[in-house]
N, C-alpha and C positions, 0 to 999 in steps of 0.2 A: 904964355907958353905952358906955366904951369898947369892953367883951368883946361888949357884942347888937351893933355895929356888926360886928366883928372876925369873929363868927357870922354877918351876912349879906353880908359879905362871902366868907366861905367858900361859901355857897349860890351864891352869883352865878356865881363858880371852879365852881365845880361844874356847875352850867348848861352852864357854855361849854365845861368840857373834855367832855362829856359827848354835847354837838351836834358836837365837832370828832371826839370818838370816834369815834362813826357814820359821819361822810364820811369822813376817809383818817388818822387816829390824832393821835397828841403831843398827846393833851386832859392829859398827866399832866404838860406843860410848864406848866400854867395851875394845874390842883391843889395840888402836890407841891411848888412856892415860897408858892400859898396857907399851908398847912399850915406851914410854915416859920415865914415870917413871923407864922403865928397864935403863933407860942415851941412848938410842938412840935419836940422832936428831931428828926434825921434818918434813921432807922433805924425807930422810930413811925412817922412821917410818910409812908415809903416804904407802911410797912403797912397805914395807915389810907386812904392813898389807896388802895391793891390791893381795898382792900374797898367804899369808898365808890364808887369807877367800875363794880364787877362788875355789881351793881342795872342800872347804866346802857349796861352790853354787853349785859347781857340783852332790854331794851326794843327799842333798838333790833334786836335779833334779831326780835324780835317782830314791829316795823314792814316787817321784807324777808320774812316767811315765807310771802306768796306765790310766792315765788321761789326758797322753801329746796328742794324736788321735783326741780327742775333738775339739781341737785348733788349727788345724794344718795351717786351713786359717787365720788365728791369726796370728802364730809365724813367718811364710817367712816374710810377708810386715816387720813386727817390730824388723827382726833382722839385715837388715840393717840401721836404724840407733841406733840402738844399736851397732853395728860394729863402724859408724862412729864418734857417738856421745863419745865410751867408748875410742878411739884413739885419737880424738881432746882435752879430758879433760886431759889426761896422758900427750900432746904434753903443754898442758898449765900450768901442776905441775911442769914440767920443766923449762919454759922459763917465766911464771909470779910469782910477787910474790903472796904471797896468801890472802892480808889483805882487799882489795878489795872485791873479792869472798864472805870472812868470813864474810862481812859486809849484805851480801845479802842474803846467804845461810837459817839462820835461817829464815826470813821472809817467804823465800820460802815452806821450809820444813812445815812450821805453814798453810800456806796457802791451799796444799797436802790434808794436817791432815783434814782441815775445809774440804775440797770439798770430802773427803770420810765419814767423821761423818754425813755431812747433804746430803748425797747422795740421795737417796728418796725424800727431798727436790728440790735436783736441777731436777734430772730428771722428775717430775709433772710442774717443774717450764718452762721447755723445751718441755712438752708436750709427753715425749715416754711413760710414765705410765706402767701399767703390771706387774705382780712377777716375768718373765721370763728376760733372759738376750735379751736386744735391741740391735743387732749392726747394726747400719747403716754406708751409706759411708761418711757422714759429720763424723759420730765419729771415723770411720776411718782415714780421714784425720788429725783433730785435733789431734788423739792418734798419729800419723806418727811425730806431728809437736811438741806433749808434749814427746813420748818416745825422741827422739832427743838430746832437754833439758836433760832429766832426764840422760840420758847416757853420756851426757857428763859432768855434778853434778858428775856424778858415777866415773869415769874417775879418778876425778880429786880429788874428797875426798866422801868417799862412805854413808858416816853418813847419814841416811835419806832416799836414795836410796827404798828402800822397802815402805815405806812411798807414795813419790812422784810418784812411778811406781802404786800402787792401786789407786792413783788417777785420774793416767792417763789411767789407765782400766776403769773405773766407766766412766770416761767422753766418752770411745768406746762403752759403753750400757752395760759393766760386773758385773754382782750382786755374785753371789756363789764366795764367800768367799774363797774356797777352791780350786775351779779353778782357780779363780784369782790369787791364790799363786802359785800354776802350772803355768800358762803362766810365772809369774812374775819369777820366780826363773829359767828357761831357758834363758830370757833375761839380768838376771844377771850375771850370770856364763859366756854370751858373753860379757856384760862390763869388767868384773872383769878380763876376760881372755885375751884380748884386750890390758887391759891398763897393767897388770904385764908384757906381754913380750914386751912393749915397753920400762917402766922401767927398767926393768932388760937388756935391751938390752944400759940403761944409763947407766948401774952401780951403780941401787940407792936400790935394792934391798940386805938387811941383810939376805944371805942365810942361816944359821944356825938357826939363828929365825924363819924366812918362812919354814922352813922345818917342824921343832918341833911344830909350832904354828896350821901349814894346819895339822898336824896329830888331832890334839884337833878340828879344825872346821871340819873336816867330821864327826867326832864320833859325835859332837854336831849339825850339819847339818843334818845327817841322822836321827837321833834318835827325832830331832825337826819336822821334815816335817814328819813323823811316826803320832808321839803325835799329831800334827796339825789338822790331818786328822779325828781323835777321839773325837773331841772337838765339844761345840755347836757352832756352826758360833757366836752367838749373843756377846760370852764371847771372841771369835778372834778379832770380830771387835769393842768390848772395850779397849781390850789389843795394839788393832792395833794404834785408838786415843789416850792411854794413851803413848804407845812411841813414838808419833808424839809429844806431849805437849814437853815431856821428851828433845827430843832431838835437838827442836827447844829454849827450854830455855838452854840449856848447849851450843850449837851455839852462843847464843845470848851472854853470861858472858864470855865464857873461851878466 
């Protein structure tokens, strides 16, 4: 009785990370202690969640592709290194350990948070100014050289991910909220989907969990990037800072 509990309890984590996936990322804050606490290891656990959320970056991709058109000179440049960046972090879960990383990770995730909170700040500060989205090729370049990083973060443990990815949009000249959750959750779905079949090509992947768990992140994936869309940006992008704090402090202790 205890394990069908312990099983819909993982579903339920799955749900939620899966809806928080789609609006601004750290759904892997709610999974990845699931999984834990279900007595999987944590090295499994890392894996099985990478697998059980991809299902759920997917949907939601689904639910914004009225919007994907917009971006489409966007999404080529930055999906290869999201291809390389979501390969090289999987190939480092494997052969490093992780205490190093752990030590860095929050700082970074905190920092994301800051450069998308005071966005408007930096871009006056850098001179693009405007209510419209600015891309240029400097912020092209820099986002080629921030997605990278972010994708191989992703790779390799995905908490923050969503987080760090808006902030490396904001620094290409992206303001709409909304789109930026569209670009972002195609280049997730390529990390995510990158690094599972690397893992699972290690053997570190808990298939029975990943199966059960990706049924919960789509229902919660689609149903979030829906709702997303409905919302007023200003209360997205409080929600977005506040699980940036969130998941840079729980980085920081665990």
């Amino acid at each position: 009785m205890e394990y069908f509990l312990g099983l819909g309890g993982l579903f339920i984590a799955a749900v939620i990370a899966g809806a928080i996936n789609s609006v601004a990322g750290g759904g892997s804050l709610i999974s990845f202690p699931a999984l834990v606490a279900f007595g999987v290891p944590s090295v499994p656990a890392n894996a099985t969640n990478t697998a059980a959320l991809a299902p759920g970056s997917l949907s939601s991709t689904l639910a914004y592709r009225r919007d994907t058109e917009l971006y489409t000179d966007l999404v080529l440049p930055l999906l290869v290194p999201s291809f390389i960046g979501g390969l090289l972090g999987a190939f480092a879960l494997v052969i490093t350990p992780p205490e190093l990383f752990n030590r860095i990770v929050p700082f970074l995730v905190l920092f994301a948070t800051l450069l998308f909170a005071f966005n408007d700040q930096f871009t006056r500060w850098i001179k693009l100014g405007g209510t419209e989205d600015q891309v240029t090729l400097g912020g092209r370049v820099w986002g080629f050289v921030f997605q990278l990083f972010v994708a191989t973060y992703g790779g390799y443990f995905s908490a923050g991910i969503g987080i760090l990815m808006l902030g490396s949009l904001s620094v290409i000249g992206l303001r709409d909220i909304h789109r930026m959750n569209n670009l972002k959750m195609i280049l997730s779905t390529v990390i995510n989907l990158i690094a599972f079949i690397f893992l699972a090509l290690k053997g570190l992947v808990v298939w029975h969990l990943a199966i059960w768990m990706g049924i919960g992140a789509v229902v919660g994936g689609y149903g979030g990037a829906r709702l997303a869309k409905r919302v007023d940006p200003r209360y997205i992008r409080a929600f977005v800072i506040g699980i940036g704090i969130v998941v840079s402090g729980y980085l920081l202790v665990r």
